[in-house]
ZAMARGU-4260 file (C-alpha; in steps of 0.2 Angstrom, whole numbers, plus 5000, padded with zeros to 4 digits):
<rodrens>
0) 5443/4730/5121 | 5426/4733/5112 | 5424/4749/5102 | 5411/4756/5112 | 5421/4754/5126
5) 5436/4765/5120 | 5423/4779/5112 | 5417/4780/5132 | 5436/4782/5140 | 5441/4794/5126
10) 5424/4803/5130 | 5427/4802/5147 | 5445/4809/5145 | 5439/4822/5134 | 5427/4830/5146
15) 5441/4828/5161 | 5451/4839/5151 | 5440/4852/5147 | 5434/4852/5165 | 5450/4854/5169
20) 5455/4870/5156 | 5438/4878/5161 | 5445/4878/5179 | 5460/4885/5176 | 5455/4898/5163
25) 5442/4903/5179 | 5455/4905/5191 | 5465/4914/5180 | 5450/4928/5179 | 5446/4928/5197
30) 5466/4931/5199 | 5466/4946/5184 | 5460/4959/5199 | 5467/4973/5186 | 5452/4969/5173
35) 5440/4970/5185 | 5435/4950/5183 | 5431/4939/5199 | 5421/4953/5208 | 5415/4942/5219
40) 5429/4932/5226 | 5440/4947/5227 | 5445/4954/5244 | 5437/4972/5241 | 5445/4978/5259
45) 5463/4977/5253 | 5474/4993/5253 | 5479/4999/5236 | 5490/5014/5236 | 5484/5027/5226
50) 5497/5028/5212 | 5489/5010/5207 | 5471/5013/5206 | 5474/5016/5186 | 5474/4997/5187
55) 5457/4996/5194 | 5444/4996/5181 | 5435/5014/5180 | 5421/5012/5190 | 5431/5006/5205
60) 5443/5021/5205 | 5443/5035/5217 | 5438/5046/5208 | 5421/5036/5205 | 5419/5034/5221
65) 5418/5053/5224 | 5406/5056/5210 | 5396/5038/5216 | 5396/5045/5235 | 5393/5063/5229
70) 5375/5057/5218 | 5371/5047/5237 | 5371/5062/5250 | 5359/5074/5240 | 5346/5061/5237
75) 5343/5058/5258 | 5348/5075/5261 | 5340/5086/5250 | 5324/5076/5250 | 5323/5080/5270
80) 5327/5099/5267 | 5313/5100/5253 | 5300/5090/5265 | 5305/5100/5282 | 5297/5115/5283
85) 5281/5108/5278 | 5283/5093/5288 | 5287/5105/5303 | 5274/5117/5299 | 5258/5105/5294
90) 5262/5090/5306 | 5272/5096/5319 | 5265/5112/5322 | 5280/5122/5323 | 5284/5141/5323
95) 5299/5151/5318 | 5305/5147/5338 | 5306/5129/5336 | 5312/5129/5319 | 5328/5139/5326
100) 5331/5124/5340 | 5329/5110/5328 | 5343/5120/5317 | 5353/5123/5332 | 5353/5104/5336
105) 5356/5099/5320 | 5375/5109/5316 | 5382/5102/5336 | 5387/5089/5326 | 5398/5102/5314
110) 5403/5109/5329 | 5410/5092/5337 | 5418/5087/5317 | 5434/5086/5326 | 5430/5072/5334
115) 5435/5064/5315 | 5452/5066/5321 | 5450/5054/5336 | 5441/5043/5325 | 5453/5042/5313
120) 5465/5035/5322 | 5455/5019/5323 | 5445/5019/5308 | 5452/5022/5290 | 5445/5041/5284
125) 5437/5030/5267 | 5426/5018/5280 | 5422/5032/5291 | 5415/5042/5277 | 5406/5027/5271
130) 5397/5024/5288 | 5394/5040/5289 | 5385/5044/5273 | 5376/5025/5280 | 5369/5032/5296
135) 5362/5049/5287 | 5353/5039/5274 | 5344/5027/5289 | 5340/5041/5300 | 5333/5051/5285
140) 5322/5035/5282 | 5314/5035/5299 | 5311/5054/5301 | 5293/5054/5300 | 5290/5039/5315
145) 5296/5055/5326 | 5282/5072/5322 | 5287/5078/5339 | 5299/5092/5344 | 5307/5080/5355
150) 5307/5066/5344 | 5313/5077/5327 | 5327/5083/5338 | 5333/5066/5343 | 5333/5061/5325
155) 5341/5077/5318 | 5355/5074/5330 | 5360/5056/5321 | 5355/5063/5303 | 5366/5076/5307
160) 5380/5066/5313 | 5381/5058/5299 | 5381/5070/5287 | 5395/5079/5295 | 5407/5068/5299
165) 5404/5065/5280 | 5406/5081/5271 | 5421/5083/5284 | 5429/5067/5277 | 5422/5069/5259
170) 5432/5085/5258 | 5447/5079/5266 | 5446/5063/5251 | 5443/5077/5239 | 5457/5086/5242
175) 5469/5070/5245 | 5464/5061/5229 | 5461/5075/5216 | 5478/5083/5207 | 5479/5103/5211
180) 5478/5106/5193 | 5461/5098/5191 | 5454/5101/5207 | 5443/5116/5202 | 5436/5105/5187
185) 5432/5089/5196 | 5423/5100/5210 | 5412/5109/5198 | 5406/5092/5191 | 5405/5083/5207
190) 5393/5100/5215 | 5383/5096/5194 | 5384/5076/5202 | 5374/5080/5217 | 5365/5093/5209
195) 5360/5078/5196 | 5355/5066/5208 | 5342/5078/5217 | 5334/5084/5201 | 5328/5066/5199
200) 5323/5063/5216 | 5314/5080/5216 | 5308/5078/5200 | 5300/5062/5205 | 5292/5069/5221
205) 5285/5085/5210 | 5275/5074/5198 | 5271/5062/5212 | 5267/5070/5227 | 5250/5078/5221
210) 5246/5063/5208 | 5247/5047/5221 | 5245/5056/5236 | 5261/5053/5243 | 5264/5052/5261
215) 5278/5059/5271 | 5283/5042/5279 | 5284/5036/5262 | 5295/5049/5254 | 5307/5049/5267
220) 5309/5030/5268 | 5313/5029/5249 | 5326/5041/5248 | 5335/5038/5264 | 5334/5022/5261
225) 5341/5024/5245 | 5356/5033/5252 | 5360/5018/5263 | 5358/5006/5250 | 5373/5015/5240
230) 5382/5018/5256 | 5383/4999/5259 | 5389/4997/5240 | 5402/5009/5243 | 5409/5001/5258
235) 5410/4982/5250 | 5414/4988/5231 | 5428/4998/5234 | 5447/4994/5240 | 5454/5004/5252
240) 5465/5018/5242 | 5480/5023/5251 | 5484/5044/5249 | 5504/5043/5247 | 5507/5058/5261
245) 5501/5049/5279 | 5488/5061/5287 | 5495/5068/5304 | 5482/5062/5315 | 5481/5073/5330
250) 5473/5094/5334 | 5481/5106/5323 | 5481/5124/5323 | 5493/5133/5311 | 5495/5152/5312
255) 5497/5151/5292 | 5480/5143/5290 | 5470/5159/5300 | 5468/5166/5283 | 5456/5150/5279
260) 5448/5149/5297 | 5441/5163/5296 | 5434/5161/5279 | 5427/5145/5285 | 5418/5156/5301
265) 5413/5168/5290 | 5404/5154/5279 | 5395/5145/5291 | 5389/5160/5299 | 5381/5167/5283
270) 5375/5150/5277 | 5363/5147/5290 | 5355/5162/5288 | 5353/5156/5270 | 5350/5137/5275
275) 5337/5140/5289 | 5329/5155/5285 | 5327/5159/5266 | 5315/5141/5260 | 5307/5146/5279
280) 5303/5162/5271 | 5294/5153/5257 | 5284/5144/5266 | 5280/5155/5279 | 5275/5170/5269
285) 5271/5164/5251 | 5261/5148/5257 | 5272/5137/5246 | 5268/5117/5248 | 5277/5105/5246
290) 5276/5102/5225 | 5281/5121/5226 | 5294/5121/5236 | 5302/5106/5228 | 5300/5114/5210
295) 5310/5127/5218 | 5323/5117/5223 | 5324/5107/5205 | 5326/5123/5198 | 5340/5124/5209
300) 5346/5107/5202 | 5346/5114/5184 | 5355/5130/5188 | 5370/5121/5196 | 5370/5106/5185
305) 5373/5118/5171 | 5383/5131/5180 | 5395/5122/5193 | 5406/5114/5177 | 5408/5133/5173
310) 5414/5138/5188 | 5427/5125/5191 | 5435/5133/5174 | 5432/5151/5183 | 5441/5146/5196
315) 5454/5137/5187 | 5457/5153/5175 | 5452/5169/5188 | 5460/5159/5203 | 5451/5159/5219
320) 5450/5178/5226 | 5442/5183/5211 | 5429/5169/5212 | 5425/5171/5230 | 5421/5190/5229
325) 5412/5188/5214 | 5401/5176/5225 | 5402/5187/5240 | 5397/5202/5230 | 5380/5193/5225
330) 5379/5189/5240 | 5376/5205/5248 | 5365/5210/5235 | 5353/5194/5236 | 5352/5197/5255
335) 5350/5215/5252 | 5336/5209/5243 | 5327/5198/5252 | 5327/5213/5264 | 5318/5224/5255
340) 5304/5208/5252 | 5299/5211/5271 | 5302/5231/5271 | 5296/5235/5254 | 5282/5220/5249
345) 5289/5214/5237 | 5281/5197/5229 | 5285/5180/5228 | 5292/5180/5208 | 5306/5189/5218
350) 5308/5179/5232 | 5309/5163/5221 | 5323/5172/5209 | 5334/5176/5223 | 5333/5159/5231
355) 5339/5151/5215 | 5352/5167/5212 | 5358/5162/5229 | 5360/5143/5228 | 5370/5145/5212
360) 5383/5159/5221 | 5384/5148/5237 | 5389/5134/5224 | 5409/5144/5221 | 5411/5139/5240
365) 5423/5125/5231 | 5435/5139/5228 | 5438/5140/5246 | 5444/5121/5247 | 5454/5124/5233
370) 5463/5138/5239 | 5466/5128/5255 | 5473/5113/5246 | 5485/5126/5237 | 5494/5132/5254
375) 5491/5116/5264 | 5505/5104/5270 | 5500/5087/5261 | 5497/5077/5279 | 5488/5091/5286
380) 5473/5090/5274 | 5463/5078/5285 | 5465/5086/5304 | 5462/5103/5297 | 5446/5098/5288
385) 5438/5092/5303 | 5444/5107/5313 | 5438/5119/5299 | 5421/5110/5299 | 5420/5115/5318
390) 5426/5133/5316 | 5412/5133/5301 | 5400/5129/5313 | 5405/5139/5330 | 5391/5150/5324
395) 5380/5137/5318 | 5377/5130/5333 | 5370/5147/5341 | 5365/5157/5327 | 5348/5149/5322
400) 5341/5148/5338 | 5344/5168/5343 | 5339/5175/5325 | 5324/5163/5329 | 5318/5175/5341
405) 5324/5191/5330 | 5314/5182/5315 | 5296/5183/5325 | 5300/5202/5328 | 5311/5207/5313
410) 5313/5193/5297 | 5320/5209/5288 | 5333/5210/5300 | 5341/5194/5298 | 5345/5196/5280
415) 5351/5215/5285 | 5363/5205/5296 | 5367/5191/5283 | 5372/5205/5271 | 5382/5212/5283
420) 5393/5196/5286 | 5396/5195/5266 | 5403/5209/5267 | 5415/5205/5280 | 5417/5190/5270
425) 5423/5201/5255 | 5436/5212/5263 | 5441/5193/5270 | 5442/5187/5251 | 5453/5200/5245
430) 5468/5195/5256 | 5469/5181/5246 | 5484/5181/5233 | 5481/5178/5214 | 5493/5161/5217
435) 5493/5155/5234 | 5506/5142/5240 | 5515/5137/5255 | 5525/5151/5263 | 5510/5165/5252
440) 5494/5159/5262 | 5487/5179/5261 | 5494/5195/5253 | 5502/5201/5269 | 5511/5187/5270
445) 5518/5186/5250 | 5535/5179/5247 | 5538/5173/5266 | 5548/5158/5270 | 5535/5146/5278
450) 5534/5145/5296 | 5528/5131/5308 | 5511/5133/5315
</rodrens>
């Protein structure tokens, strides 16, 4: 054979073989789904049970997930509350009668959270979640197509959906995937996550808005659209983690649990008036636009980023009845406060301090998971996060729209009121024990074998 003939075939030979070991050394990486290689081939809807998802490289653990999903929500969420009142006021022409309906509308999907326990039992709670947050970050995109009672009500309704059967699930994956002894910790940097993700979004729209003339269409379509984007990430990225205690998936009520309940009414009653009310007030009265009240709420964002990693060790070391009348306390005062703005005159430095004061005690509302997570049975964590999302919004639903009417007579009154439920929150608070645990839910009941529901 002639030379040249045998330098082809052993050629030949040569790259066949290497063709050959590149193969194999790429199969083997597409198979090493512990190192994270082969993202692309892999099944990303497989289960993986909890207790595994070390092997998972850190991005794609749970807990990343949480802090990845807890960055998404604020940016659509928190860019529609900043926008809202001067959107309502400026385009839509509303008063402090409408802006009570549009509130009212918005928590009957709190209301209706239970409904995540039927879902649930056809859809796994992390897919569920992930839609969820999907649909708030579309509808948020398109809320400016709609400048119309009717049509900002329609809207509301499906932003609102998703944002609640969210945060009901996002708490109930909190609670299941986090250890009890790091719980507080992780909660405080998840609330500095959020808090994060809506500094640079507001951040943005500050030094924006004024300087390129930003539209509302425009904003809302970035950042809900950004929050849908991450949404659709979440749901094809991540495996499905599997809690090692099954959720009981059916209406619970436990008497041992009323402790919590009524927590959780007292909560959502106070929070409207808060959520509704206080940036309406700022607006309404002080003639803040929209770079004002969106400096507000980055200052907001600072205060918690720094702060909420604090109070996670507060709550770690003080426990929760000392953190939660701590925040009730403020409360009262700040609502006090804010009273006195409309009875006494007193001027918008004020009114700004408070609304930050208030956003950072409203931030220790993690305590109150925390002290639930502490006395729960492990598979009720799920049905009793979507019923405590509808007992914290019995009041929602009706609140907004009746202090609507006693806000054109009285705006001082609805703080005076506000204050008054802190209060009731308080002597609520303190019925909680310094280490509660199944069988020691409230101070009354200290020491007590634990009964069924």
């Amino acid at each position: 054979m002639r030379p040249w003939r045998v330098a082809n075939r052993r050629r030949a030979g040569g790259n066949a073989g290497f063709r050959r070991r590149r193969a194999m050394r790429v199969f083997a990486l597409v198979n090493r789904s512990g190192r994270g290689y082969g993202f692309a081939m892999q099944n990303h809807s497989r289960t993986l049970p909890l207790a595994e998802a070390h092997t998972q490289p850190f991005w794609r653990r749970p807990v990343s997930l949480l802090f990845l999903m807890a960055a998404a929500m604020p940016v659509a969420f928190a860019t529609w509350s900043a926008l809202l009142n001067n959107f309502v006021i400026e385009v839509a022409g509303f008063s402090g009668v409408e802006i009570g309906w549009l509130h009212t509308v918005r928590e009957i999907p709190g209301f209706l959270a239970v409904g995540v326990i039927a879902l649930i039992m056809v859809l796994r709670e992390q897919v569920l979640g992930v839609v969820a947050l999907l649909m708030l970050g579309a509808a948020t995109a398109v809320t400016a197509w709609f400048p119309t009672l009717g049509g900002l009500l329609s809207v509301t309704m499906i932003s609102s959906i998703g944002f609640h059967y969210y945060e009901t699930v996002n708490q109930s994956l909190q609670l299941q995937w986090l250890p009890k002894d790091r719980a507080p910790q992780v909660l405080g940097w998840l609330v500095a996550t959020g808090s994060a993700a809506s500094l640079v979004a507001y951040g943005l729209l500050v030094v924006s808005w004024k300087t390129f003339d930003l539209s509302y269409n425009f904003v809302y379509l970035v950042s809900g659209g950004f929050t849908a984007v991450v949404a659709l990430f979440c749901l094809l990225a991540y495996p499905q983690f599997e809690a090692p205690n099954p959720q009981v998936k059916k209406f619970i009520l436990r008497r041992r649990y009323w402790l919590y309940y009524a927590l959780q009414f007292m909560s959502g009653a106070r929070r409207q008036i808060f959520v509704v009310f206080a940036a309406f007030m700022m607006v309404e009265r002080f003639g803040f636009e929209v770079h004002e009240v969106t400096a507000l709420f980055l200052i907001n964002f600072v205060a918690n980023m720094a702060f909420a990693p604090l109070m996670g060790r507060a709550v770690a070391k003080w426990g929760e009845r000392r953190a939660l009348a701590f925040e009730y306390v403020g409360l009262i005062v700040v609502f006090l406060a804010y009273g006195g703005i409309y009875y006494f005159g007193w001027g918008v430095v004020l009114a700004a301090t408070l609304y930050v004061i208030d956003h950072l005690f409203f931030a220790l509302a993690f305590a109150l998971k925390t002290y639930f997570q502490k006395i729960a049975d492990p598979g009720d964590i799920a049905p009793t996060a979507a019923v405590a999302f509808t007992i914290n919004h019995i009041a929602a639903v009706f609140l907004p729209a009746m202090l609507g009417y006693l806000w054109v007579t009285s705006p001082g009154g609805v703080f005076a009121l506000a204050a008054g439920m802190a209060g009731l929150s308080l002597c609520l608070a303190l019925m909680i024990p310094r280490h509660p645990e199944p069988g020691n839910e409230t101070v009354w009941a200290r020491f007590r074998a634990v009964q069924p529901g």
